[in-house]
N, C-alpha and C positions, 0 to 999 in steps of 0.2 A: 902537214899533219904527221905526228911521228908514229913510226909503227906500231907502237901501244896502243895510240888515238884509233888508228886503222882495226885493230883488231879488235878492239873493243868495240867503235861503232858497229863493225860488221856481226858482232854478238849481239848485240842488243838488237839488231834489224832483221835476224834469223828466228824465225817463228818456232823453230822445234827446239833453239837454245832457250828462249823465252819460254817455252810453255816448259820446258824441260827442269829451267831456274824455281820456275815458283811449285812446280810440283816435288820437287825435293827441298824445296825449303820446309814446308808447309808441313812433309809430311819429316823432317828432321828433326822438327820438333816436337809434333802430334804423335804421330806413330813411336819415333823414337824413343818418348816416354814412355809408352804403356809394352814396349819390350824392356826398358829398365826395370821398369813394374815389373815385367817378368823374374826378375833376376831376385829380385826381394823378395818377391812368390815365394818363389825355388828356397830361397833359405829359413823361410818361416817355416813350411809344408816340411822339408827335410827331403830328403832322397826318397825316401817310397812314398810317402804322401804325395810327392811331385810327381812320382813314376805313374801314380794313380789319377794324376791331374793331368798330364801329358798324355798318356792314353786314350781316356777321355775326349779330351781336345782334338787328339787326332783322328780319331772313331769318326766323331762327329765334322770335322772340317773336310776329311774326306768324304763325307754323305751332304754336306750341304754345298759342296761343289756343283755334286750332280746336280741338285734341287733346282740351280738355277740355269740347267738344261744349254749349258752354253751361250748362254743372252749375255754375261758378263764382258764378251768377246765380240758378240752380234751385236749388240746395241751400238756398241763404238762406233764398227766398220759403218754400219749403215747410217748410223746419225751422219757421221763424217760425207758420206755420200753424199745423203739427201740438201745438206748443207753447202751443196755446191749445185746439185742439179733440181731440189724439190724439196726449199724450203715449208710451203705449206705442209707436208707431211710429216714433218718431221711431229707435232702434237700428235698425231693418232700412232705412229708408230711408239713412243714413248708410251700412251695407253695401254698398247695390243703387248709390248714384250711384258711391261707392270703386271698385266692378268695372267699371261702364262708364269710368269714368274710365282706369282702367287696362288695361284691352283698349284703348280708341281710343288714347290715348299710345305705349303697346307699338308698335305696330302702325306709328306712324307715326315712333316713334326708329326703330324696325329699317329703316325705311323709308330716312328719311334717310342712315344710317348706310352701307350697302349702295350707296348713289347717292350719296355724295360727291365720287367723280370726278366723271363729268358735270354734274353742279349746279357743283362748283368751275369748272370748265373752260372751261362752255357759258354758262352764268347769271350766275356772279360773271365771268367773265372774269379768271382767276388760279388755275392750277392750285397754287401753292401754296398754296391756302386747303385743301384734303382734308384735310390732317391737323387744324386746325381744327376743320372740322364735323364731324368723327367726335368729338373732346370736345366739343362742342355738343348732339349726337344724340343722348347721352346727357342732357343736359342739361332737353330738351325732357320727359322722362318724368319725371324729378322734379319738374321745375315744373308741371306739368301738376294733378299730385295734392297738390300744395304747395297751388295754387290754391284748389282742391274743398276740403281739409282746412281754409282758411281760412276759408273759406264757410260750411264747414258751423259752425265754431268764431262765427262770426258772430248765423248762427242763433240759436243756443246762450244766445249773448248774454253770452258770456264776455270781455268787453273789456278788463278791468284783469288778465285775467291774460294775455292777446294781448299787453299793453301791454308785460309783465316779460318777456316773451319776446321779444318784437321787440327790443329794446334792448340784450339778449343777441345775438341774430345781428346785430345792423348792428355792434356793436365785435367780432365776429368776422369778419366782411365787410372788415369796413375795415382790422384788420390784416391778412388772409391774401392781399388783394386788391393790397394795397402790395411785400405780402412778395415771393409768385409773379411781379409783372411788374416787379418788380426783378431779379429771379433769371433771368426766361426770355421775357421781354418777350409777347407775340401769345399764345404755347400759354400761359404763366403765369397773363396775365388769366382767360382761357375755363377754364382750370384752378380758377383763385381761386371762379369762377362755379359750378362744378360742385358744387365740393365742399360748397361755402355752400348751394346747394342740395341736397343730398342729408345736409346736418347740420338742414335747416329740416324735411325730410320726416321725420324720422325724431323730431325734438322735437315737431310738429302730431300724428304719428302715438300718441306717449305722450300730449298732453290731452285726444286724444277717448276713450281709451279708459278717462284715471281719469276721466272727466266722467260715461259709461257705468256704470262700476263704483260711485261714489258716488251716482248716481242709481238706480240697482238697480231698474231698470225691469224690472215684470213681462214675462214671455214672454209675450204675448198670440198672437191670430190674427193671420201678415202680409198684411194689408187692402192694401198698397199694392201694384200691379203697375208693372212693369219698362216695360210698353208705355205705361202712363200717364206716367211721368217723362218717358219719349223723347218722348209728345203734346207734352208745354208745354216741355221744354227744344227740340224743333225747331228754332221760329221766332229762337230765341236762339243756337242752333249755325250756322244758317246765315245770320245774321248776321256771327257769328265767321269762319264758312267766308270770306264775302267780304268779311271787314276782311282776311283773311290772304292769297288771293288777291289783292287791288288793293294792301295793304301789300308784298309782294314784286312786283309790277308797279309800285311805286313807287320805291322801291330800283334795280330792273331798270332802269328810264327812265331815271335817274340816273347809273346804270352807263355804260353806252351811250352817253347825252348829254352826260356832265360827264366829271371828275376823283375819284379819291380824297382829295385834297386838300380838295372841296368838300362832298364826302359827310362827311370827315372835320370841317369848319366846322360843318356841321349839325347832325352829331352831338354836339358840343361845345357848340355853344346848345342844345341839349336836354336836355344834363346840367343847367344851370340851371331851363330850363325846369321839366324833371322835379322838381327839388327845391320848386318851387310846385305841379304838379298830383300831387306823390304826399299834399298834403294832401286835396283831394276822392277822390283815388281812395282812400284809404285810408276813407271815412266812406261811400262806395258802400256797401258791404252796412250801416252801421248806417241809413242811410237807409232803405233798401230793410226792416230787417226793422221799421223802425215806421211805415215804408206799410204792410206787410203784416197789422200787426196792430190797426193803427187802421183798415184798410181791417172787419175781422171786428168787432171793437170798437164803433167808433163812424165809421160812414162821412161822415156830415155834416160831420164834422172834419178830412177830408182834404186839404181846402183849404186850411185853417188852417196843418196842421204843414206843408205847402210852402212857407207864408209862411217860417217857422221856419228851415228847413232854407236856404232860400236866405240868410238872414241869416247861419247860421251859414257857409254858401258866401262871402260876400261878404269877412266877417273876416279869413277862413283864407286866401285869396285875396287882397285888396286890397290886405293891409299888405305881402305879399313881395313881389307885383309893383311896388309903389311904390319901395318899398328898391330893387332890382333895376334900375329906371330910372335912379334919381339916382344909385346908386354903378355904373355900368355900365362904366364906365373902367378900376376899381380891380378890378374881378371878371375881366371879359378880359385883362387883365394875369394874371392867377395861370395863365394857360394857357400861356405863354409866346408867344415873337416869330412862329412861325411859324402862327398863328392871325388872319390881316391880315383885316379885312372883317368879324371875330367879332361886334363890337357890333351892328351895326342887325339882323344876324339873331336874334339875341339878343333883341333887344326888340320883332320883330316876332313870337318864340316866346310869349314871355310873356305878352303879349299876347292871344295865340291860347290863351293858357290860361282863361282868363276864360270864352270862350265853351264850350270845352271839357267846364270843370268843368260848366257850367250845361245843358250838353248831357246829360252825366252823371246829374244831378239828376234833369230830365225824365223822363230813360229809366227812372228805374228809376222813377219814377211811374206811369209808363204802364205798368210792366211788374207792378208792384202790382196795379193796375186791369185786368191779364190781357189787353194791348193787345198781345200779345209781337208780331204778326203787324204791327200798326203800324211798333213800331220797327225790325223787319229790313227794309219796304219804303224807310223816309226815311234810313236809311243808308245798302242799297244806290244809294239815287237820289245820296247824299252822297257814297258813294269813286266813282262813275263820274264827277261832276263835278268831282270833284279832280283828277283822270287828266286831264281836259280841260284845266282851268286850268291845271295844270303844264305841259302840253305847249304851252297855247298862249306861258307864259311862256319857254319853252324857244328858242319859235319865235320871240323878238323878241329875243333874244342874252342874254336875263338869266343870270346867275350859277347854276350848278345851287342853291345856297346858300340862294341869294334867292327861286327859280322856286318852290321848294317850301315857303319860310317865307308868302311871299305868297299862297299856291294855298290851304297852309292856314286862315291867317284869313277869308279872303274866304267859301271855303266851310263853313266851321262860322259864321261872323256871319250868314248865312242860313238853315242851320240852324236853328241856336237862333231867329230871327224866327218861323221857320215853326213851331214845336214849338209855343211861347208864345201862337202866335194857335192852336194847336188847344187850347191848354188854357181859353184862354177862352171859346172857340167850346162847351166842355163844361160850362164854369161853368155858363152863360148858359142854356143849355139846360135842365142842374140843376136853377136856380134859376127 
């Protein structure tokens, strides 16, 4: 057999490259789209229109993080678990996160929805954003259990059929997304967004329950309690809590300190950006569920599939942001004229995706390894010094644009230093 043949069959026989294959196919063409979508947005909307849509978007993605209280991270691990030691429970536990999922969501759409004056008014600075985030607020509870339903779907370890289905919503995304903010520009987008979401819930909602039905898992005793889920998702939600809090204090800064104009620049290099890091964030739960199950497995070897995993980070990763450099001219151009300044923020995004991803990686390492209280301490320490750094860059006349592309690398390049020497700092010890 020649080396090719060798290397090749040993891919195809490695469960984390396989589930790893179809979860970036799936979503390179699904997702993929509806961030192109993006880019057309961006130039229909124009620069402050998009400033005012990206805003928005952020508001809200940072609050329906929290919503789903950490379960998007908890589902994985524990499905993964129980899928080695207590298949019967795995149906009730899928039940139990589904409810809390959706009691916190509920709670916090009615929430927003109800307080959309004053948030528009006081927070955004733009009483014509209300009508806005009332189609947002809704928005926030579909995604919310979109999230968990993925998660749990993760678990599962259903990736090639994730893959037929992503690829289904991103060419529905990406038409309806063109359609609507052609038709009704601002309310069209956040519409396009609604609806995509609430076609996603309702398709994740049909595969868990043939996955259920075809698994015909016996009714046993429910072993799992409600009170344990909320112990270990905790340190994960309140995580979330304060990525959503300093994520809207970050926004806010910007409000206040800059232009919509700028906010709108930002928001446009991150449509690119986003099209590099929605490849690790999409491999986050497959990561996460073969930590979890090498952790019960075979723990000596968890060292190993990090190797692994970063390798496969690096691929997925390196070759966009390289493209992304060298054709940087030809890509800001597709957003049209009133996007001046686009490029270097743009590549100071991308950039800042690298560490990102590898932040990514980490965490859900540590969070395999049941370190959940770890990673909510070095985050929170990580969005308080991003608040700083942006303000200090605020404070020396930089570009809102810029204050906040530069805040970001700086403080995730540290990060990521400091995760990496704790990971060695645990080898070491290991060993």
């Amino acid at each position: 057999m020649s080396f090719y043949s060798k290397i090749k069959t040993k891919l195809i026989q490695n469960e984390l490259y396989k589930d790893s294959f179809w979860a970036l196919l799936g979503n390179f063409f699904g997702k993929g789209l509806s961030y192109v979508a993006g880019i057309f947005v961006a130039r229909i909307l124009g620069s402050e229109d998009f400033g005012e849509y990206g805003l928005i978007r952020n508001v809200v993605i940072s609050i329906s993080v929290f919503s789903t209280f950490g379960l998007g991270f908890t589902s994985t691990k524990l499905i993964a678990d129980l899928a080695i030691n207590d298949k019967e429970q795995i149906r009730y536990l899928i039940n139990d996160v589904i409810k809390i999922t959706s009691i916190i969501s509920g709670i916090i759409s009615i929430a927003v929805y109800i307080l959309a004056d004053p948030i528009s008014e006081f927070a955004l600075n733009s009483v014509s954003l209300k009508g806005p985030l009332r189609i947002v607020s809704l928005w926030i509870f579909f995604n919310s259990i979109s999230t968990t339903q993925i998660a749990i779907l993760s678990g599962l370890g259903v990736y090639k059929i994730l893959a037929k289905w992503s690829l289904i919503i991103g060419v529905f995304t990406f038409s309806i997304s063109l359609l609507f903010t052609s038709l009704w520009n601002l309310n069209g987008a956040l519409l396009a967004l609604l609806i995509t979401q609430i076609s996603s819930w309702l398709i994740y909602k049909g595969l868990i329950k043939n996955y259920i039905r075809e698994r015909a898992f016996e009714k046993g005793q429910h072993k799992i309690q409600v009170k344990s889920i909320i112990k270990f998702t905790l340190p994960i939600a309140l995580q979330d809590i304060t990525y959503s809090i300093f994520g809207v204090v970050t926004n806010l800064i910007l409000v206040h300190n800059s232009n919509y104009k700028e906010i709108g620049l930002y928001n446009a290099a991150n449509q690119i950006s986003a099209i590099v890091l929605f490849f690790p964030v999409v491999l986050r739960n497959v990561f996460l569920t073969h930590f979890s199950k090498m952790k019960l497995k075979d723990s000596k070897n968890d060292f190993n599939i990090l190797k692994h995993v970063f390798l496969i980070n690096f691929i997925v990763t390196g070759l966009p942001i390289f493209l992304i450099v060298v054709f940087n001219t030809t890509i800001t151009s597709l957003f049209g004229n009133s996007y001046i300044g686009l490029k270097n923020v743009m590549i100071i995004n991308v950039i800042t995706v690298f560490f990102l991803s590898s932040i990514n990686i980490l965490s859900q390492w540590f969070l395999s390894n049941d370190k959940n209280w770890f990673i909510f301490w070095v985050k929170l320490i990580r969005d308080v010094l991003l608040i700083l750094v942006l303000c200090f860059f605020l404070g020396i006349d930089f570009s809102g644009s810029l204050s906040i592309s530069w805040s970001m690398l700086i403080v995730n390049s540290v990060l990521f230093l400091f995760m990496i020497y704790k990971i060695n700092v645990k080898k070491i010890n290991k060993y």
